[in-house]
C-alpha positions as CSV (number, residue, x, y, z in Angstrom):
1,X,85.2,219.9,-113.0
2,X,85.4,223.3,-112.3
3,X,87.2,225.0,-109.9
4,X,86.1,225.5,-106.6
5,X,83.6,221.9,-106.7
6,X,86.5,219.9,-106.0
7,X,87.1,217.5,-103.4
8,X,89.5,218.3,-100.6
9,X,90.6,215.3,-98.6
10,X,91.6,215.4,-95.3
11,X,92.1,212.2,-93.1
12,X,88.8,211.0,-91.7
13,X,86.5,213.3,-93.7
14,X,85.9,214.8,-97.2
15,X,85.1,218.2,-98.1
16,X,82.5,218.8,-101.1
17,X,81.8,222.4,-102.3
18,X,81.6,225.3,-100.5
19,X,78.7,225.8,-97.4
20,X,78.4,222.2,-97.3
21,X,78.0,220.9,-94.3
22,X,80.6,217.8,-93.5
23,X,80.4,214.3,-91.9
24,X,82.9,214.2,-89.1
25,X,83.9,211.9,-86.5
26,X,84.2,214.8,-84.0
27,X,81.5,216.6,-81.8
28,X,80.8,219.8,-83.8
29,X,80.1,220.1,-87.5
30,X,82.2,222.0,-89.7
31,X,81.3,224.7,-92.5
32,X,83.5,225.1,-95.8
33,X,83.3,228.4,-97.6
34,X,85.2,227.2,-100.9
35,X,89.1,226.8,-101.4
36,X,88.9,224.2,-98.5
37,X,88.8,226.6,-95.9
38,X,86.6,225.1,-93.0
39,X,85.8,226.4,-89.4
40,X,83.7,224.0,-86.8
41,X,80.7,225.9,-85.0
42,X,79.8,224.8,-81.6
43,X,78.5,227.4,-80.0
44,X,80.7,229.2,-77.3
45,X,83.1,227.2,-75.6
46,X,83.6,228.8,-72.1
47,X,86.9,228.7,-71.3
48,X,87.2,228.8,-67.2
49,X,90.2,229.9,-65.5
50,X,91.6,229.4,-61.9
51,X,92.6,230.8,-59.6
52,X,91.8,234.3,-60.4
53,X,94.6,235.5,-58.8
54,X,98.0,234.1,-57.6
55,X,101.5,235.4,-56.0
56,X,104.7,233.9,-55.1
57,X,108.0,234.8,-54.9
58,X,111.1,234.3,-57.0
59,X,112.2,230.7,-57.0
60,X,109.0,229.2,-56.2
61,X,107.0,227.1,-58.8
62,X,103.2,228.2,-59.6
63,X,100.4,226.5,-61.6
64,X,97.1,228.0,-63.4
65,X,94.4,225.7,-64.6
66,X,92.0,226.3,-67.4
67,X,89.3,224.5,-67.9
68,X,86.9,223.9,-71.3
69,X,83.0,223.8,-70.9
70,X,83.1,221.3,-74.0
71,X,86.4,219.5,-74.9
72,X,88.8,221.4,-77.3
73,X,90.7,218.8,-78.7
74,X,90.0,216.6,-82.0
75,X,92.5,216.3,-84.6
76,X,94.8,219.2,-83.5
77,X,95.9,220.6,-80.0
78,X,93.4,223.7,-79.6
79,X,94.6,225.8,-76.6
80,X,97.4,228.3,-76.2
81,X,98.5,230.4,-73.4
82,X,99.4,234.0,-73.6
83,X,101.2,236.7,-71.0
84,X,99.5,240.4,-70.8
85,X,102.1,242.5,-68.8
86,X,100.6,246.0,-67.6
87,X,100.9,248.3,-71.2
88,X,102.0,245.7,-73.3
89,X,100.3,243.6,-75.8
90,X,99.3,239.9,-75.2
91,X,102.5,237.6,-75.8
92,X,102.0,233.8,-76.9
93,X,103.8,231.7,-74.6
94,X,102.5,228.4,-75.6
95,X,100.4,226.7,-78.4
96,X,98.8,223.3,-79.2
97,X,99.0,222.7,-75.3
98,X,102.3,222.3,-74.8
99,X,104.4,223.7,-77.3
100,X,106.6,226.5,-76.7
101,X,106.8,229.5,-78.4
102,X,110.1,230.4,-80.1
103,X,112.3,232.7,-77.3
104,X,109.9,232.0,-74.6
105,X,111.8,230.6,-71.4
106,X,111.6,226.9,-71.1
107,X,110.3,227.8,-67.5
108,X,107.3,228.0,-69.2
109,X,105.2,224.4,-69.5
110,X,102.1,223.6,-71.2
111,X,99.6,220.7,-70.3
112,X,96.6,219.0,-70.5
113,X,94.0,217.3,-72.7
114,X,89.9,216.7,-72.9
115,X,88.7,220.0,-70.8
116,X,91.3,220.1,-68.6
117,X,94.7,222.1,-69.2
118,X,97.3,223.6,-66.9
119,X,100.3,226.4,-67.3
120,X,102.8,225.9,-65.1
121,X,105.5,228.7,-64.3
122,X,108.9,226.8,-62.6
123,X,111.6,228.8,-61.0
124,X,109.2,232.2,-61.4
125,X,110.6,235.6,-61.6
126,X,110.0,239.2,-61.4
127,X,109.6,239.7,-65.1
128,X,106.9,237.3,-64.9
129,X,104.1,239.5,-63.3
130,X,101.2,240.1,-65.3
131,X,98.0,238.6,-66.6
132,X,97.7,235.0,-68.0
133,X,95.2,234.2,-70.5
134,X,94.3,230.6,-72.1
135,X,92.6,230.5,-75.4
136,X,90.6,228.2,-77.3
137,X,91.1,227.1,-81.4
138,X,88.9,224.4,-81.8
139,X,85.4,226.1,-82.6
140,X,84.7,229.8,-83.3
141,X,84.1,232.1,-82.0
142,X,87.5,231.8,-80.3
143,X,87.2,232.3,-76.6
144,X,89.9,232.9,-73.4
């Protein structure tokens, strides 16, 4: 057999040869380019978040909801959650929902499943001004 034609299993679905389209049992088809590497296409997935703007003052709890325009989750948790503070770079808090990124405060929670996903901010803080961005895996083009 030669290389590149052979089959990659993965529970649930097989992978043939590269560009081949592939059965699955979730909503959007998935391309292989060789090697085994596949991405799912779906279109855009709009990624909706509320509300637009929030304030509260040290101590208190706060919530921000994100919400999917076609569900995000199959075989993996697709959504993280990043910080943008003014002049920095965009920080990943969480990934796969609700885990926590090494050294991020434990204030920080992640949760949520289907289209529906929430970060929640306990005990909030100064340092924690700035922008908050939830992002989509699932299907590319990856969307916030």
């Amino acid at each position: 057999m030669s290389r590149g034609l052979r089959d990659l299993e993965v529970p649930g679905e097989v992978y043939r040869n590269a560009y081949q389209r592939v059965r699955e049992r979730e909503a959007c088809p998935a391309v292989c380019a060789g090697k085994g590497i596949c991405v799912r296409s779906c279109g855009d997935i709009i990624m909706t978040q509320s509300p637009s703007s929030l304030s509260a003052r040290p101590g208190e709890t706060v919530s921000m909801n994100c919400k999917a325009s076609s569900s995000i989750t199959g075989s993996y948790k697709n959504l993280a959650w990043y910080q943008q503070r003014a002049g920095e770079a965009p920080k990943l808090l969480i990934y796969e929902v609700s885990t926590l990124q090494s050294g991020i405060s434990s204030r920080f929670s992640g949760s949520g499943s289907g289209l529906d996903y929430t970060l929640t901010i306990s005990s909030v803080q100064p340092e924690d001004a700035g922008h908050y961005y939830c992002m989509q895996s699932y299907s590319y083009p990856l969307t916030q």
